[in-house]
LOVEX-671963 format. One record per atom (N, C-alpha, C): chain; residue number from 1; residue in three letters; x, y, z; atom name. Coordinates in steps of 0.2 Angstrom, whole numbers, plus 5000, padded with zeros to 4 digits. Atoms other than C-alpha are relative to their C-alpha. Example, Ala and Ser with C-alpha at 12.3 -4.5 7.8 and 13.67 -1.06 7.14 Angstrom:
% residues 2
SITE ch   i  aa    u    v    w at
SITE  A   1 ALA 5004 4994 5000  N
SITE  A   1 ALA 5062 4978 5039 CA
SITE  A   1 ALA 5004 5006 5000  C
SITE  A   2 SER 4996 4994 4999  N
SITE  A   2 SER 5068 4995 5036 CA
SITE  A   2 SER 4996 5005 5003  C
END
This chain:
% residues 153
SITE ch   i  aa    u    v    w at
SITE  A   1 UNK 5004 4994 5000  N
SITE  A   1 UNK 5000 5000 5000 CA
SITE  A   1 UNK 5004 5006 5000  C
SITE  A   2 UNK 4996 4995 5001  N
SITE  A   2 UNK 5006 5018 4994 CA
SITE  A   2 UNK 4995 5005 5005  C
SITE  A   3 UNK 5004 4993 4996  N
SITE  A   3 UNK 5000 5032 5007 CA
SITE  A   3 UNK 5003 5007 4995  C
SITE  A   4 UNK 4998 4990 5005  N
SITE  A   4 UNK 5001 5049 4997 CA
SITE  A   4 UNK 4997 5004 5007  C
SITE  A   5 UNK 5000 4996 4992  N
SITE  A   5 UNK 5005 5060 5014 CA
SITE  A   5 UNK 4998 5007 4996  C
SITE  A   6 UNK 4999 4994 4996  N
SITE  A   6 UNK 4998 5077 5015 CA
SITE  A   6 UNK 5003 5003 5006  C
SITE  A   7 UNK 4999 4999 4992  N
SITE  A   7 UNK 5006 5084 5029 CA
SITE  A   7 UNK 4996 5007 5003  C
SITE  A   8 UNK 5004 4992 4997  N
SITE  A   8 UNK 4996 5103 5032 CA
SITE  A   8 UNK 4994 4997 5000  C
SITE  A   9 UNK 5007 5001 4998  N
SITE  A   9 UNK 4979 5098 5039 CA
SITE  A   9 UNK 4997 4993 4996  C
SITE  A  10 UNK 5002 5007 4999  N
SITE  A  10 UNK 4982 5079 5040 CA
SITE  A  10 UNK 5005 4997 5008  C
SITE  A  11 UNK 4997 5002 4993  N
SITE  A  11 UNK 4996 5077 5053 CA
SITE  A  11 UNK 5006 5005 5002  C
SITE  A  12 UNK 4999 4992 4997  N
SITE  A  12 UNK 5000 5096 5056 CA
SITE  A  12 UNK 4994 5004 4999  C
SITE  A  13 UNK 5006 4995 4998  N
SITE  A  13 UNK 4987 5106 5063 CA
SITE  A  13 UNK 5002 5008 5002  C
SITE  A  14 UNK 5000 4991 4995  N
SITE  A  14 UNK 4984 5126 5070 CA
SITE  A  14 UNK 5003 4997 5006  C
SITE  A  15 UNK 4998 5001 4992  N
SITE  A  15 UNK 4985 5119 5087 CA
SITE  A  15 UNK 5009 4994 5000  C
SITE  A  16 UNK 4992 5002 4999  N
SITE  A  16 UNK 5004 5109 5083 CA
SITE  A  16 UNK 5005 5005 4997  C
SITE  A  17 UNK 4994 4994 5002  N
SITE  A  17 UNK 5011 5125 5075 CA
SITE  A  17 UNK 5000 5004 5003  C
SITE  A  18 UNK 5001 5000 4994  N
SITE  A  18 UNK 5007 5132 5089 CA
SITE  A  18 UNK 5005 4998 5004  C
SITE  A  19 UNK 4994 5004 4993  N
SITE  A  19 UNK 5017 5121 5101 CA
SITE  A  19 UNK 5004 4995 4999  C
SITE  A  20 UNK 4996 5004 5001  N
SITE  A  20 UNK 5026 5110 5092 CA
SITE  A  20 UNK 5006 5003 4996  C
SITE  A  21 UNK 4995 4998 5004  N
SITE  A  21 UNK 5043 5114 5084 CA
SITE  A  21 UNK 5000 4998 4992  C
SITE  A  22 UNK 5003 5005 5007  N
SITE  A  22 UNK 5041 5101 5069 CA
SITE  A  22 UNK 4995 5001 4996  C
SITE  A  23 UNK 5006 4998 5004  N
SITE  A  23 UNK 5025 5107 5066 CA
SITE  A  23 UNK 4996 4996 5001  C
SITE  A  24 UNK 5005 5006 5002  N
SITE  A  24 UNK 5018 5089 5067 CA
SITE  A  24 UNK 4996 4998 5006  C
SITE  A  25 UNK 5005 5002 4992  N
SITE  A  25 UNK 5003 5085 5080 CA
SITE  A  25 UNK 5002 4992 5000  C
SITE  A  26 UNK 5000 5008 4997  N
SITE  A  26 UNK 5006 5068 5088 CA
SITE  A  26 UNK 4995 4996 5000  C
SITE  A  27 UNK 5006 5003 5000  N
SITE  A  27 UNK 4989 5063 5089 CA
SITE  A  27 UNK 4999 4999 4992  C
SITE  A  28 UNK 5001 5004 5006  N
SITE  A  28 UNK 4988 5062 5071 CA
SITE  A  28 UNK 5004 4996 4998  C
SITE  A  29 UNK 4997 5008 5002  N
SITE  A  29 UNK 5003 5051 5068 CA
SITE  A  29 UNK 4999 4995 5004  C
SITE  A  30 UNK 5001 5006 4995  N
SITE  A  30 UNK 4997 5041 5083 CA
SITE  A  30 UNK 4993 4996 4992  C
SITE  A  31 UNK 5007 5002 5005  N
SITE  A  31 UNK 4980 5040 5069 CA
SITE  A  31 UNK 5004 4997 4994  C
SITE  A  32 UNK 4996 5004 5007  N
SITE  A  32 UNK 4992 5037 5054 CA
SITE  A  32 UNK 5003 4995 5002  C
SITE  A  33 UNK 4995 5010 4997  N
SITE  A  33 UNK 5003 5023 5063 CA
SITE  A  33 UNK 4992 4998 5002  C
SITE  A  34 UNK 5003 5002 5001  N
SITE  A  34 UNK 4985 5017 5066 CA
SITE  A  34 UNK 4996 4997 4996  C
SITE  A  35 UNK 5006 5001 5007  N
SITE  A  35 UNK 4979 5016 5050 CA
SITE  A  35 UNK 5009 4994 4996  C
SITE  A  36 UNK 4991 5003 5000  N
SITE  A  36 UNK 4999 5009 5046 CA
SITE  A  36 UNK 4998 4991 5002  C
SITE  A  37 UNK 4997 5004 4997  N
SITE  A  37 UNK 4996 4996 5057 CA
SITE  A  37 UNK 4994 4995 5000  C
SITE  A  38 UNK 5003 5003 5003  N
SITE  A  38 UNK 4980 4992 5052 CA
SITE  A  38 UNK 4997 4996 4994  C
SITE  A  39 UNK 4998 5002 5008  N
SITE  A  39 UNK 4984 4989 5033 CA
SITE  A  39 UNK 5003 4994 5002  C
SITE  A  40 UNK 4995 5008 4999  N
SITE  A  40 UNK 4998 4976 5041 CA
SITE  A  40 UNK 4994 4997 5004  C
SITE  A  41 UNK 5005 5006 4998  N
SITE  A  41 UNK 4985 4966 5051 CA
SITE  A  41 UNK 4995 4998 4994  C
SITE  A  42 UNK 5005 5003 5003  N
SITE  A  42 UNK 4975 4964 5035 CA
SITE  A  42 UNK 5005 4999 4995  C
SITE  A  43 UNK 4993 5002 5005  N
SITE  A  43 UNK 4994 4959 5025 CA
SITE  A  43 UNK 5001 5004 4994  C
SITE  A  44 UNK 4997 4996 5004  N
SITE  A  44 UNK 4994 4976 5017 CA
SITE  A  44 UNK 5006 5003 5004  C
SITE  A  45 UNK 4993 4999 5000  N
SITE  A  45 UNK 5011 4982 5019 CA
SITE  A  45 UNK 5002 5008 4998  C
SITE  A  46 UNK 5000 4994 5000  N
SITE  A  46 UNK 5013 5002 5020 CA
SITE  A  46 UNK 5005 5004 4999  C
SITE  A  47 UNK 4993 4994 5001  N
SITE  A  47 UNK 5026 5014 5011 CA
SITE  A  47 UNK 4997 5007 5000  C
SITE  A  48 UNK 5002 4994 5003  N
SITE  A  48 UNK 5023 5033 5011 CA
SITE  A  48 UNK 5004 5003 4995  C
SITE  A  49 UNK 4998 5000 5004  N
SITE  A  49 UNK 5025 5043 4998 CA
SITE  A  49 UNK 4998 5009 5001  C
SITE  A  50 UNK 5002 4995 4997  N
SITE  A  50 UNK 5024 5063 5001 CA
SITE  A  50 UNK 4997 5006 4995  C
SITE  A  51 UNK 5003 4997 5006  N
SITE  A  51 UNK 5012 5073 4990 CA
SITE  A  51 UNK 4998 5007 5001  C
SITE  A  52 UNK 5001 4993 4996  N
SITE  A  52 UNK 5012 5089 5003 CA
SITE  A  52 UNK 5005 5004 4996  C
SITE  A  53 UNK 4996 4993 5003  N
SITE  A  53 UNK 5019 5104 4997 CA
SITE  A  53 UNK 5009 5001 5004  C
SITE  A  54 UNK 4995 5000 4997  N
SITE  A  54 UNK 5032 5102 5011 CA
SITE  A  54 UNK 5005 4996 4996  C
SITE  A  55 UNK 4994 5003 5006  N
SITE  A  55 UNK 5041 5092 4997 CA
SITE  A  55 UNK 5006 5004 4996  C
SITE  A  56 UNK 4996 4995 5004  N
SITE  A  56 UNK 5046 5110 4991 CA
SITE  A  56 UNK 5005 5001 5005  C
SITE  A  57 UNK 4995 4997 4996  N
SITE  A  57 UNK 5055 5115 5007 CA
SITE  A  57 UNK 5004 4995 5001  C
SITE  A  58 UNK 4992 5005 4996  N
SITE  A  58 UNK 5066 5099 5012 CA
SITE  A  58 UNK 4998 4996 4995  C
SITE  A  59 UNK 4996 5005 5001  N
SITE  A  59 UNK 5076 5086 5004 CA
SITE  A  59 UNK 4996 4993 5001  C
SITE  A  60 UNK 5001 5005 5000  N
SITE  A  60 UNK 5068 5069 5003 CA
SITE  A  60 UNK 5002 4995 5008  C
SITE  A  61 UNK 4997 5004 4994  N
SITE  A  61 UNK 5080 5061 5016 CA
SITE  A  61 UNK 4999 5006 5006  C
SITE  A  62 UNK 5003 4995 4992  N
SITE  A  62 UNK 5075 5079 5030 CA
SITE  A  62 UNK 4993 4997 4999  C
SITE  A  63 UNK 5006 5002 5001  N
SITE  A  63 UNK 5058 5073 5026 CA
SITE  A  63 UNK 5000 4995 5004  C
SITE  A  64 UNK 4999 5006 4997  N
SITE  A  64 UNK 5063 5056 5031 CA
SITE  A  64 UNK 5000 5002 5007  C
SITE  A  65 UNK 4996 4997 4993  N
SITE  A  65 UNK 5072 5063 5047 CA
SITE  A  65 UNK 4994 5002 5005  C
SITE  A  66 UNK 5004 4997 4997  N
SITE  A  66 UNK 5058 5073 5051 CA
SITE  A  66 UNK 4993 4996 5003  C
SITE  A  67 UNK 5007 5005 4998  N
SITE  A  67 UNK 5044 5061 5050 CA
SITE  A  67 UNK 5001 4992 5005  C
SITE  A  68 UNK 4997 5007 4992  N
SITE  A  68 UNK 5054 5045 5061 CA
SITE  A  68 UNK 5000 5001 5004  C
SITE  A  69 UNK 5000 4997 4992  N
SITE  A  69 UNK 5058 5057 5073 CA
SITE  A  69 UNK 4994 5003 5003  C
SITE  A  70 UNK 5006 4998 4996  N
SITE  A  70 UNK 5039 5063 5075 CA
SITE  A  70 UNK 4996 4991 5000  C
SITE  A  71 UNK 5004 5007 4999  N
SITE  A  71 UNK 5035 5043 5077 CA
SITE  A  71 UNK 4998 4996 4995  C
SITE  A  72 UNK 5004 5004 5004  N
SITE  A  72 UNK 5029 5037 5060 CA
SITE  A  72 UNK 5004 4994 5000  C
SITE  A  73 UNK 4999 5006 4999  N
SITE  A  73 UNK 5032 5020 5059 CA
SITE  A  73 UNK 5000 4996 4992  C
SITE  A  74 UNK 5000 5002 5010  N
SITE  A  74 UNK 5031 5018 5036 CA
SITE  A  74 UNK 5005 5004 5000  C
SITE  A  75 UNK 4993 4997 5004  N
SITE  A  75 UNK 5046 5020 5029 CA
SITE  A  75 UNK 4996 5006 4994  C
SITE  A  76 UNK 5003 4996 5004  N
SITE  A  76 UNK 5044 5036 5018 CA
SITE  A  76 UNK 5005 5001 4995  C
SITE  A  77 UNK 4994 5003 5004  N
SITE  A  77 UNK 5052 5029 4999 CA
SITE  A  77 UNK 5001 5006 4995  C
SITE  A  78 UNK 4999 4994 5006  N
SITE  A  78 UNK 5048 5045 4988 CA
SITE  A  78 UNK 4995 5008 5001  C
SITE  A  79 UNK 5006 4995 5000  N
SITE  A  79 UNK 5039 5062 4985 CA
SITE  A  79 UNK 4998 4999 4992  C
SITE  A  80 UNK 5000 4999 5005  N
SITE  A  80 UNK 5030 5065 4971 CA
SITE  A  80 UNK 5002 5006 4997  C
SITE  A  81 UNK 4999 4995 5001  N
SITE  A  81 UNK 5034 5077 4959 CA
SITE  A  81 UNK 4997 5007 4997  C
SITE  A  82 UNK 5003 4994 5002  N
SITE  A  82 UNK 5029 5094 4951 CA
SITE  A  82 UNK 5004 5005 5000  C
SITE  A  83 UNK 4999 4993 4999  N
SITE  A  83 UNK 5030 5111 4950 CA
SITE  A  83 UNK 4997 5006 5002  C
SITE  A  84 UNK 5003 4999 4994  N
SITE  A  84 UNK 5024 5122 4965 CA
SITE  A  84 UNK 4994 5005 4992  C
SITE  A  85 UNK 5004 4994 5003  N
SITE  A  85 UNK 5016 5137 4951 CA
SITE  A  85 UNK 4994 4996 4995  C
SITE  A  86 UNK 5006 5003 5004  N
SITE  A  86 UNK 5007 5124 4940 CA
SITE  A  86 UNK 4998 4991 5002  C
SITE  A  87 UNK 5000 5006 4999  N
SITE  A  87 UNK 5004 5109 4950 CA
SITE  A  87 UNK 4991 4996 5002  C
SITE  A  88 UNK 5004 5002 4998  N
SITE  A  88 UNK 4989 5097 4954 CA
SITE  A  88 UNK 5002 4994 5003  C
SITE  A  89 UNK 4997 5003 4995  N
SITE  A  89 UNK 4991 5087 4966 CA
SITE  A  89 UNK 4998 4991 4998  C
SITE  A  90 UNK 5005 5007 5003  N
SITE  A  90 UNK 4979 5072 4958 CA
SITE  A  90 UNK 5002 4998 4994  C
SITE  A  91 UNK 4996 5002 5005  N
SITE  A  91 UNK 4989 5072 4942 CA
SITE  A  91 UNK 5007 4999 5002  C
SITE  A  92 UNK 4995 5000 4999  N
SITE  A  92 UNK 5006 5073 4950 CA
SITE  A  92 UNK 5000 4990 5003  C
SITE  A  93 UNK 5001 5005 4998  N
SITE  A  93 UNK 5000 5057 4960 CA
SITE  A  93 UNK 5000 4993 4995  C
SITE  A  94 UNK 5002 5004 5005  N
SITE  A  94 UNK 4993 5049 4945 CA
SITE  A  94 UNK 5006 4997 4993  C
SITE  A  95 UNK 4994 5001 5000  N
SITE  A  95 UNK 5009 5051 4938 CA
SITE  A  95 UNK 5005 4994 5002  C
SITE  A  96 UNK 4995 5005 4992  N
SITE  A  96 UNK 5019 5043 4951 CA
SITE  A  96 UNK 4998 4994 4998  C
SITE  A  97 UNK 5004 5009 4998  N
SITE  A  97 UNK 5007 5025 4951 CA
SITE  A  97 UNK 5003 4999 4993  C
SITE  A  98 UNK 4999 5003 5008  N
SITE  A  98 UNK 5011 5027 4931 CA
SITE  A  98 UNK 5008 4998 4998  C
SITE  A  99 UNK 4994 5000 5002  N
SITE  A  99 UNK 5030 5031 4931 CA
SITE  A  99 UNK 5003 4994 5004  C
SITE  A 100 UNK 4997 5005 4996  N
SITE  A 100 UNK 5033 5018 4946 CA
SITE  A 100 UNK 4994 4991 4998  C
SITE  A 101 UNK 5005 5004 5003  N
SITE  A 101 UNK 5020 5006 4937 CA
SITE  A 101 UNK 4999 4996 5007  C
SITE  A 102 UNK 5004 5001 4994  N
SITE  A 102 UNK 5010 5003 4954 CA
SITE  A 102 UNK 4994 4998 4999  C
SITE  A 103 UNK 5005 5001 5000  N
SITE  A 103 UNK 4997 4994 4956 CA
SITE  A 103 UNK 4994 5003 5003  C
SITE  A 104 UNK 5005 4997 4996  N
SITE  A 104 UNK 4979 4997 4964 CA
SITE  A 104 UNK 4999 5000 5008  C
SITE  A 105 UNK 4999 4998 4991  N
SITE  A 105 UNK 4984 4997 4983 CA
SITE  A 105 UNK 5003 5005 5000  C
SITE  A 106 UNK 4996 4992 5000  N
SITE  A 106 UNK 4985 5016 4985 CA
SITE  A 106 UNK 4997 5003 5003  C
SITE  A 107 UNK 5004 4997 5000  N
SITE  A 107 UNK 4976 5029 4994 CA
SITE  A 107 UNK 5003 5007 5002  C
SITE  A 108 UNK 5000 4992 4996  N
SITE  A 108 UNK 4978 5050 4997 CA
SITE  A 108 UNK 4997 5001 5005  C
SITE  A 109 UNK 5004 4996 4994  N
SITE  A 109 UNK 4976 5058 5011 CA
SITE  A 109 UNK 5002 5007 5001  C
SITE  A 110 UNK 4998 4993 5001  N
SITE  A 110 UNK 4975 5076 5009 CA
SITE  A 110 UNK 4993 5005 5005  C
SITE  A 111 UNK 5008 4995 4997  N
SITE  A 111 UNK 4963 5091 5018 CA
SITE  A 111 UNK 4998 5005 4993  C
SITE  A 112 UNK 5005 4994 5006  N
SITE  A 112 UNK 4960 5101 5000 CA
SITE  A 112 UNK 4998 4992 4996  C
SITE  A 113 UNK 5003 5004 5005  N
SITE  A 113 UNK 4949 5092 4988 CA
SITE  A 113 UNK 5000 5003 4993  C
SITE  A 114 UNK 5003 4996 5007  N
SITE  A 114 UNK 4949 5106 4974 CA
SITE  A 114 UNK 5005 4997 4996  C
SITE  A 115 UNK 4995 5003 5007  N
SITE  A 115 UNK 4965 5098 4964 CA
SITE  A 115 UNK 5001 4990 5001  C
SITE  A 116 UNK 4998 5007 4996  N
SITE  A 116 UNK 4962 5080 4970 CA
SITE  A 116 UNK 4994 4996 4995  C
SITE  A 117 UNK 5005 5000 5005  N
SITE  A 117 UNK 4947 5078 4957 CA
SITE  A 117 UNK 5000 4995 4994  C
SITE  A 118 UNK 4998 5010 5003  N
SITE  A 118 UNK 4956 5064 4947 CA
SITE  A 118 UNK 5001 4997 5001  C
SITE  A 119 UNK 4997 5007 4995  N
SITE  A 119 UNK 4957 5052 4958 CA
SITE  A 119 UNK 4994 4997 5000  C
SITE  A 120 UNK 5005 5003 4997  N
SITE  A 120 UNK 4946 5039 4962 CA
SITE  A 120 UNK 4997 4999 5005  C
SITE  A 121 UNK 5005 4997 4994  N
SITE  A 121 UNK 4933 5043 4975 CA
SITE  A 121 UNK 5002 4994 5007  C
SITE  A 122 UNK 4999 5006 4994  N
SITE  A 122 UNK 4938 5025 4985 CA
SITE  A 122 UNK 5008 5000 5000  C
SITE  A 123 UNK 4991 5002 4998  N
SITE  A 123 UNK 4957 5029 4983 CA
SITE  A 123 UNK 5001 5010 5005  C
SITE  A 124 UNK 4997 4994 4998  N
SITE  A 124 UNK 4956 5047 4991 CA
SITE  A 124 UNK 4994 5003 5008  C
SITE  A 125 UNK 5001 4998 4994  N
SITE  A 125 UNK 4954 5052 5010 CA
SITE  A 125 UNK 4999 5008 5003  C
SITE  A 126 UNK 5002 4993 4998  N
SITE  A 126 UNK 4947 5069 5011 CA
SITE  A 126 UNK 5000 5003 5008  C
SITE  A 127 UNK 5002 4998 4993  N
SITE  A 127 UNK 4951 5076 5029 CA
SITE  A 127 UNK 4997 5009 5000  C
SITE  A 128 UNK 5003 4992 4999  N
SITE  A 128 UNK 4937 5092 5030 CA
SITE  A 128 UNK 5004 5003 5003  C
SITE  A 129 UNK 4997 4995 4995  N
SITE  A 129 UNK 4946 5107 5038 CA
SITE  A 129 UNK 5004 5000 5003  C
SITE  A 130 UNK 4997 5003 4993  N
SITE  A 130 UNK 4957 5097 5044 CA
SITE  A 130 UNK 5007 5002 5003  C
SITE  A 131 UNK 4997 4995 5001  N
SITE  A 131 UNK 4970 5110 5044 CA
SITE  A 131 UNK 4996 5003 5011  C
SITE  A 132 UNK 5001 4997 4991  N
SITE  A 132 UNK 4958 5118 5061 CA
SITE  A 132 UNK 4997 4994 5002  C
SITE  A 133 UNK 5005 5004 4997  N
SITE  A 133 UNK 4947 5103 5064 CA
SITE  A 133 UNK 5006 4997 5003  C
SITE  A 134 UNK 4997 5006 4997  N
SITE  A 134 UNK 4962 5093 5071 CA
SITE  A 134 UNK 5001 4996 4995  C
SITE  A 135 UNK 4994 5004 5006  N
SITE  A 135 UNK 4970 5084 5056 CA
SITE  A 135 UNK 4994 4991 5002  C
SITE  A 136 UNK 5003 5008 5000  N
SITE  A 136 UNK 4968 5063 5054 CA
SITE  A 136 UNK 4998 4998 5007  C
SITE  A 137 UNK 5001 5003 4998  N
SITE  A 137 UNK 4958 5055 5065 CA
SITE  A 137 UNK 4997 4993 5002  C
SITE  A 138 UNK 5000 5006 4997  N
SITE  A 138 UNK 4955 5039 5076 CA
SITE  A 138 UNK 4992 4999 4994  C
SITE  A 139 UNK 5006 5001 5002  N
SITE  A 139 UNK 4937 5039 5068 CA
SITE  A 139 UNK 5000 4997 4989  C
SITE  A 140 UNK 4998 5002 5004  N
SITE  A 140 UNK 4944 5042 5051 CA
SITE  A 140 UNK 5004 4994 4996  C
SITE  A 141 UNK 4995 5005 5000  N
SITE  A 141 UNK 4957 5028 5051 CA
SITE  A 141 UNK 4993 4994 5000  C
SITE  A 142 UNK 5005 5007 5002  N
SITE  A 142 UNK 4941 5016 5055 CA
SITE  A 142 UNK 4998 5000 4995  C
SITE  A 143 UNK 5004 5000 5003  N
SITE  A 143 UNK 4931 5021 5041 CA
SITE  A 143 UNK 5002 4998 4994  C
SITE  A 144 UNK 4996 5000 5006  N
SITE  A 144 UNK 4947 5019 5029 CA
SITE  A 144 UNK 5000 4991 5001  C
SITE  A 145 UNK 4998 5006 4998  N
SITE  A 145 UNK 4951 5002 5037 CA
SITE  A 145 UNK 4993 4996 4999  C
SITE  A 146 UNK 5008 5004 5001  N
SITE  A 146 UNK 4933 4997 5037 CA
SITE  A 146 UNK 4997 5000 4994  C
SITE  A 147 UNK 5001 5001 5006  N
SITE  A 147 UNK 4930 5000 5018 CA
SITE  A 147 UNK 5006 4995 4997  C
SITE  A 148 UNK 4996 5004 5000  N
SITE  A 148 UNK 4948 4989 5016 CA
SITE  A 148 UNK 4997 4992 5000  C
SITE  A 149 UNK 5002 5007 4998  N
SITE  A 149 UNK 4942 4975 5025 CA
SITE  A 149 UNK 4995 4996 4997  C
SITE  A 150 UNK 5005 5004 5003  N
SITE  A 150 UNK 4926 4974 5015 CA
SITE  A 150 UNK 5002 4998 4994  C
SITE  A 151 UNK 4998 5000 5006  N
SITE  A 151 UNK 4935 4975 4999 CA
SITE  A 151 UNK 5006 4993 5000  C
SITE  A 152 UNK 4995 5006 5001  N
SITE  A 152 UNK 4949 4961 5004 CA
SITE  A 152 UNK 4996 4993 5001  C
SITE  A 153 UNK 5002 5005 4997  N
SITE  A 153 UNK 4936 4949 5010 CA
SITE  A 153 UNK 4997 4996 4994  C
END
């Protein structure tokens, strides 16, 4: 399974930039190693892939750095690519599955929906607002996991 990581208002919020150095809330990586860990119980097997903007400010391997030391537990193997002035975040993706000829275990998880609109409605993880709502949550992770489960059985 490829996770396509947002990271702004999926597992950095108002309230971790705020108080957090890294920027990154802990309660949503606890929700994303959730969801991580949830994929392996059902012998999916989890890489990320970073499809956040943050891909502009750091280096692949500070990305790395940054996200093992805020707890993620998926190796994080690539970002996708683009170019920040004319980018869409749903073709960059689509890209990606094509250039690394990926199969169909994949899904996004982003808080905007407006460039996300080529994707497959069962491969994309919309977190509403989640920028102020409080990023990924425990709730969300079930819901994702719980369409999984019906679809491997």
């Amino acid at each position: 399974m490829i996770i396509f990581l947002d990271i702004d208002g999926v597992i950095a919020t108002k309230e971790s930039y705020e108080k957090e150095e890294d920027c990154l809330d802990r309660r949503c990586i606890a929700s994303l190693n959730e969801l991580i860990l949830g994929f392996n119980r059902i012998n999916i097997p989890c890489n990320i892939v970073i499809s956040s903007h943050w891909r502009y400010l750091h280096p692949l391997k500070t990305m790395q750095i940054i996200l093992q030391g805020a707890g993620l537990i998926a190796p994080v193997i690539d970002a996708t690519s683009g170019n920040p002035q004319d980018r869409r975040r749903d073709d960059e993706i689509l890209a990606w599955l094509e250039k690394n000829k990926w199969g169909d275990e994949w899904i996004a998880i982003d808080d905007d929906n407006f460039d996300m609109t080529n994707l497959p409605p069962d491969k994309f993880v919309w977190i509403e607002k989640g920028f102020l709502k409080g990023g990924l949550t425990k709730e969300i992770v079930e819901r994702v996991l719980e369409m999984y489960r019906h679809v491997r059985i």
